[in-house]
C-alpha positions as a printed NumPy array, in Angstrom:
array([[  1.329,  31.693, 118.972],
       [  1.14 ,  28.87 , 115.82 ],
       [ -1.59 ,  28.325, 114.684],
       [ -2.471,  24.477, 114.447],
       [ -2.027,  23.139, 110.908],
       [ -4.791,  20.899, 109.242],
       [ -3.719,  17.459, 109.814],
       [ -3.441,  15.532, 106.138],
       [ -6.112,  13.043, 105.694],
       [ -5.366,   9.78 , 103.208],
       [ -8.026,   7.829, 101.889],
       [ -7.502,   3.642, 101.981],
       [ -6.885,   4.284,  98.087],
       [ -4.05 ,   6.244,  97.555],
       [ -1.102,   5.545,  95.825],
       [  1.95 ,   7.364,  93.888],
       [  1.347,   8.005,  89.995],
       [  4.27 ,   6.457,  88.944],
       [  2.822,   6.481,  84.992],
       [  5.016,   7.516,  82.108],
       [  2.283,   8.721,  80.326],
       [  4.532,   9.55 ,  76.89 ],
       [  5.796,   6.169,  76.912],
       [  2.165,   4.315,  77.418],
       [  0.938,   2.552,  74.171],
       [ -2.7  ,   4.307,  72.641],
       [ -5.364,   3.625,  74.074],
       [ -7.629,   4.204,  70.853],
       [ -9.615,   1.511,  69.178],
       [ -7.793,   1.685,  65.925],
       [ -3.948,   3.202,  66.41 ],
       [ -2.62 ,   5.776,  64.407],
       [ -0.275,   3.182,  63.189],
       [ -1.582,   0.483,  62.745],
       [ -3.61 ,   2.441,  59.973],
       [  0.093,   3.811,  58.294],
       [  0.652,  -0.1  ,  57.838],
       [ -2.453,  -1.008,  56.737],
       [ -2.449,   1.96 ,  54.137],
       [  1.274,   1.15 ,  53.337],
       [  0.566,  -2.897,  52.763],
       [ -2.303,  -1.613,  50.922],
       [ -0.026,   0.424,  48.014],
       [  2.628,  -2.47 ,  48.344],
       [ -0.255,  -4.814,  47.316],
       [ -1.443,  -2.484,  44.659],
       [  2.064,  -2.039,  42.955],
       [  2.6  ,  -5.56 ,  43.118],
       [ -1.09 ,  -6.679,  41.442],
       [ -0.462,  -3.628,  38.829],
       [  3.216,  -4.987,  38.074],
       [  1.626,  -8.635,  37.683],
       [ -1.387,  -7.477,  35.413],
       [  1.386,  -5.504,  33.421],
       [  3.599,  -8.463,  32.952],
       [  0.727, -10.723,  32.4  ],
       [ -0.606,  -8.043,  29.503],
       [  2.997,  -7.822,  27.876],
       [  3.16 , -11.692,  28.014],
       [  0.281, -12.53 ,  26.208],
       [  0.907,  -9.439,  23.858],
       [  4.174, -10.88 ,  22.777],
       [  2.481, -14.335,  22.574],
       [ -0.426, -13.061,  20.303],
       [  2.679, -11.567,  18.317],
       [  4.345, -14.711,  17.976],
       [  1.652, -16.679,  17.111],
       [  0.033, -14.178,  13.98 ],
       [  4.093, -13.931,  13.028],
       [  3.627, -18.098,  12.384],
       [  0.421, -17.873,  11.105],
       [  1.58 , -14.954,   8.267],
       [  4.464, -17.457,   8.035],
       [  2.248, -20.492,   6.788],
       [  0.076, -18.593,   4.796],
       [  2.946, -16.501,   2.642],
       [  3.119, -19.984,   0.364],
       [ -0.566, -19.521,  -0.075],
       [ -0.12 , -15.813,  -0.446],
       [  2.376, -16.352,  -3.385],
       [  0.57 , -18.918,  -5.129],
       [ -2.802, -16.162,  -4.974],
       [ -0.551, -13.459,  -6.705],
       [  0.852, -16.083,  -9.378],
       [ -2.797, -16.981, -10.413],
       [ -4.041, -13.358, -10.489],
       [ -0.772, -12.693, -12.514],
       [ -1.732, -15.866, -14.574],
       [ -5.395, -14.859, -14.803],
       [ -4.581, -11.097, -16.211],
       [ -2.462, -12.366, -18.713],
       [ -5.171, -14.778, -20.135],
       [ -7.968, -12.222, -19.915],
       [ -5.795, -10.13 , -22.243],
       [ -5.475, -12.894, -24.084],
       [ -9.303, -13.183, -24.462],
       [ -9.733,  -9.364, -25.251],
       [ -7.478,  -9.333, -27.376],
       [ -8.781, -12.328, -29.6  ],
       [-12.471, -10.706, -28.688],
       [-11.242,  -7.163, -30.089],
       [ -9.644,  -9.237, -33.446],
       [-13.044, -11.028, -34.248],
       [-15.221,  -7.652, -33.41 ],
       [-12.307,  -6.03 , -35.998],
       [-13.875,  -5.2  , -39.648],
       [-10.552,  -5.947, -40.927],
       [ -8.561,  -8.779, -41.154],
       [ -5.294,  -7.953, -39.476],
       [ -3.217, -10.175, -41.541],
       [ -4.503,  -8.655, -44.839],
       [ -3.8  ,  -4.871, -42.97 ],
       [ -0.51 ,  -5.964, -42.424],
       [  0.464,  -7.534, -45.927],
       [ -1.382,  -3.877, -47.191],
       [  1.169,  -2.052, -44.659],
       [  4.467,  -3.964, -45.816],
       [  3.256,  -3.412, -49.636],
       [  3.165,   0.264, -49.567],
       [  6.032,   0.565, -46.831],
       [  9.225,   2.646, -48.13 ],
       [ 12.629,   1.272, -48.793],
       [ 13.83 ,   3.081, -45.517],
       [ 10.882,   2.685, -43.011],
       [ 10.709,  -0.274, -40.658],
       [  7.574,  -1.212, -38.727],
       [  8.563,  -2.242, -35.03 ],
       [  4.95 ,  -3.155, -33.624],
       [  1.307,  -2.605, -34.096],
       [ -0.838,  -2.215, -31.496],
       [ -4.772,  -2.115, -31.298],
       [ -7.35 ,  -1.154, -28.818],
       [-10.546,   1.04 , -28.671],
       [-11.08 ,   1.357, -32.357],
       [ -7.342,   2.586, -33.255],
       [ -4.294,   1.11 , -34.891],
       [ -1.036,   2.636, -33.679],
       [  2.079,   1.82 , -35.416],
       [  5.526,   2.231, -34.588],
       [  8.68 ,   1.983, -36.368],
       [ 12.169,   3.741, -37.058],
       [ 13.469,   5.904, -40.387],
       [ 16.323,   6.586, -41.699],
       [ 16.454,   9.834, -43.113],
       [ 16.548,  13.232, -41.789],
       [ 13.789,  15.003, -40.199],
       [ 12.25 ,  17.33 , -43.159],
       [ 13.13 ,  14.187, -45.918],
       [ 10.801,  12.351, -43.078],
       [  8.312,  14.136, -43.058],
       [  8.078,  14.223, -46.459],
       [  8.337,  10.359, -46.727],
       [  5.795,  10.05 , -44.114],
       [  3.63 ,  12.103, -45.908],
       [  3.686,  10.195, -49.126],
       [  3.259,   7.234, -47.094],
       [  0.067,   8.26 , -45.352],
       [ -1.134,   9.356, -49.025],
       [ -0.78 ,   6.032, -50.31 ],
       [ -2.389,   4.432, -47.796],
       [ -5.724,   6.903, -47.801],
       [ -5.589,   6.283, -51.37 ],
       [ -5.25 ,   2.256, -50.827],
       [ -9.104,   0.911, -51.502],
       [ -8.217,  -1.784, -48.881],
       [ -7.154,   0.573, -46.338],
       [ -8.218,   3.89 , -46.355],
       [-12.08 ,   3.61 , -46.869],
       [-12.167,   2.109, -43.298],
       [-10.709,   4.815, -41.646],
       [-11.783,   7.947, -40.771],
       [ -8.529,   9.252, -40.421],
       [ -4.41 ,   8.304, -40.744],
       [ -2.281,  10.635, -39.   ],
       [  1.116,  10.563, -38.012],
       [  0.847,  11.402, -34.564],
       [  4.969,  11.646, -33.214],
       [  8.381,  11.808, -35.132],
       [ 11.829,  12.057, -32.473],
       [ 15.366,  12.01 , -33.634],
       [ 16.506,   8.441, -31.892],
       [ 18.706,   9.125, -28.621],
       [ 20.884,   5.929, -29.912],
       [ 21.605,   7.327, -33.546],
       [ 20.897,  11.031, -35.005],
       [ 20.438,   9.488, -37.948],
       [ 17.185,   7.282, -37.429],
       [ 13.932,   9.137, -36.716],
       [ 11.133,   6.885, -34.651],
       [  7.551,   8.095, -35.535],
       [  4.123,   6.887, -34.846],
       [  1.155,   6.711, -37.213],
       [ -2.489,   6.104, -35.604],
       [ -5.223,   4.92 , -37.792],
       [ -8.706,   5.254, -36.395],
       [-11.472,   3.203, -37.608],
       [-15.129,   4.424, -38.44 ],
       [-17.983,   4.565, -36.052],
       [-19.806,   0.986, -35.716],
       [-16.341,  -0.645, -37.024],
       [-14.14 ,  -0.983, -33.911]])
């Protein structure tokens, strides 16, 4: 004999679940992505305020650029004209030494030289004098072989030590180089320094 089944009870509620739960949207206060677009915007924003900072940076570099370019540009007149007067200003101060050195000099250069030219032998030649610190350096050319210029040189520098006008003021006259010219074996250049007494230069 069966045995009687439970008869099935519905409440006044019920209804099918027809949901497709995969394909419902979130239910979450702030969506999963809706936060990948906000963090995506967020780098697209960055790149494009870093690009604009960049190109704003390299603008104004290439401005700043331009502009000391110009400005080096109107002053290289002024620059020149500087360098002129400096170049201007040395050579006058040399000047002024140079006529300060003469005066402080115990000896009158144009007597020295008349001295120099009256003892000079027939086959020296003076090419310049110069003067500074107390000395007299003179340079010049000879034509004669280098032991017959030595010994001319030699007599020379006697003559002049023996000179009253000359070698009194000097503590000493000393030839102080003699080269065969490069241009012609037969000319020897030499140099003879004279240097004056303490308390005289």
């Amino acid at each position: 004999m069966k045995l009687p089944r439970d008869r099935l009870f519905l409440t006044p509620h019920w209804h099918v679940d027809c949901r497709l739960v995969a394909e419902l949207p979130e239910d979450s206060v702030v969506g999963v992505r809706f936060i990948t677009y906000a963090i995506s915007c967020l780098i697209t924003l960055s790149a494009v305020l870093f690009t604009g900072w960049y190109v704003y940076t390299d603008l104004n570099l290439r401005h700043q650029i331009d502009y000391g370019e110009l400005r080096l540009e109107d002053n290289r007149w002024d620059v020149i004209e500087i360098i002129r007067l400096q170049h201007f200003y040395e050579i006058e101060s040399k000047k002024i030494e140079s006529a300060y050195q003469e005066i402080q000099s115990p000896i009158y250069l144009s007597g020295f030289i008349i001295e120099l030219g009256k003892t000079l032998p027939e086959r020296m030649v003076i090419d310049s004098i110069d003067y500074g610190e107390g000395t007299f350096q003179i340079h010049g050319r000879l034509r004669e072989t280098s032991e017959q210029a030595s010994i001319t040189l030699g007599a020379y520098l006697a003559t002049l030590r023996n000179d009253p006008d000359v070698g009194p003021r000097f503590t000493s006259i000393n030839v102080t180089a003699l080269d065969r010219s490069l241009g012609d074996e037969q000319i020897m250049n030499y140099a003879v320094t004279f240097k004056l007494k303490p308390g005289r230069g």
